[in-house]
N, C-alpha and C positions, 0 to 999 in steps of 0.2 A: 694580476693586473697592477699596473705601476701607478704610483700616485704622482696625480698635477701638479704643477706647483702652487696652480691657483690653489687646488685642495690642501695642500699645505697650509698656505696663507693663512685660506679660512679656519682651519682647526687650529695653527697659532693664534691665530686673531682673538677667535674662541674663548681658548683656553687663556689668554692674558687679561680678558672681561673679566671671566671668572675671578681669576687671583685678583682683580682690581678691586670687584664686589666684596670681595671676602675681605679684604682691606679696609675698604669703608665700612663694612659691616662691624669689622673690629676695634674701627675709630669710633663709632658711635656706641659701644659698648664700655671701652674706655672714658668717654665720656661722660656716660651716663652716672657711670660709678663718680669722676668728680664733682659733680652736679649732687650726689646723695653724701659724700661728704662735706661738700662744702654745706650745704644744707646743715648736716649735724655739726657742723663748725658752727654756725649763727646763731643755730637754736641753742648752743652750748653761752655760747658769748650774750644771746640775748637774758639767758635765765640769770648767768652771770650776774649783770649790767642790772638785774630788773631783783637783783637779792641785794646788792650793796648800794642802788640808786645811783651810779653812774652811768656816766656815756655808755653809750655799747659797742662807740669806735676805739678799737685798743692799737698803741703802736705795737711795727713789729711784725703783726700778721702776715701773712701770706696768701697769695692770690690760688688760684690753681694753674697759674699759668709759673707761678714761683717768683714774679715778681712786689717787692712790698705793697703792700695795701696804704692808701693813701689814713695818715692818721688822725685825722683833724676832721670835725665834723661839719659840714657845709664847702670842702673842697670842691666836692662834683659840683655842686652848683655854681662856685667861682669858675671853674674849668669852664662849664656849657655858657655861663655869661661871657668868656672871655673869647672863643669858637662862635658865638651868634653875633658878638661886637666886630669881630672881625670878616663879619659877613656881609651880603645883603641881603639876609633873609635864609634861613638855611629848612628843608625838610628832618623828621624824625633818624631818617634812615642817613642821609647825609652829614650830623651830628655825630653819628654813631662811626661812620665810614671817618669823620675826622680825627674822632677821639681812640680811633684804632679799637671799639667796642665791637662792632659789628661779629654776631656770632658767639659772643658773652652773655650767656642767659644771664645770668648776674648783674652785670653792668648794664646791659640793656634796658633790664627794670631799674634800676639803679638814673638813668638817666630819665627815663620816664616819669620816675615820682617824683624827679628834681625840677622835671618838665613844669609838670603838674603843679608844682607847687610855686614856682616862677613865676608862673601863669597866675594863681591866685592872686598872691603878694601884686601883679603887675610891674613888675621887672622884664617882663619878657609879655608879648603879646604874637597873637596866632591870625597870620592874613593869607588866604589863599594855601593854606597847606602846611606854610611856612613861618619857623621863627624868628622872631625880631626883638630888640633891647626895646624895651615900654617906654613911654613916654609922660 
């Protein structure tokens, strides 16, 4: 019996899910792995940092994306003041969409605690969802 072309179709169609899945299967496994170095990079850097009593921001570093690490400590938080100043009010996840973080486990807490700590200081204050330059 000869094959359709629908049946074609569908058994390409099929089979490119497949190879798609395995794709993303291998993307997440890749990155799981920089996720557990970068991890043993910090804890290296914090034990560092926490035997000689300095900063634990060192120039130089590298991200896992291989771009430099910002080296100056309270950068992020100039960044996110300067992304919420230029707003009117912005949400957690559209900060993140600005600051090109979105998908940065790292960065994304990273901006969180900066959130956080904005918030306390009252530099930054939270209305409706959204954040704003304090008053």
């Amino acid at each position: 019996m000869a094959e359709t072309f629908n049946d074609f179709i569908s058994r390409e169609r099929e089979r490119l899910h497949g190879e798609r899945e395995a794709v993303f299967a291998e993307q997440r496994e890749l990155q799981s792995k920089l996720d557990n170095i970068d991890r043993e990079l910090t804890a290296i850097e914090a034990y560092e940092s926490a035997k000689s009593g300095r900063s634990s921001s060192r120039q130089g570093r590298m991200s896992s994306a291989g771009a430099p690490r910002a080296a100056r400590r309270g950068s992020k938080r100039e960044d996110l003041l300067r992304v919420i100043r230029e707003s009117d009010g912005l949400s957690r996840g559209e900060i993140l969409d600005r600051m090109g973080l979105k998908g940065n486990k790292s960065g994304e807490m990273s901006v969180s605690n900066a959130l956080t700590a904005l918030t306390k200081n009252g530099q930054v204050q939270r209305h409706g969802g959204k954040y704003h330059i304090g008053g």
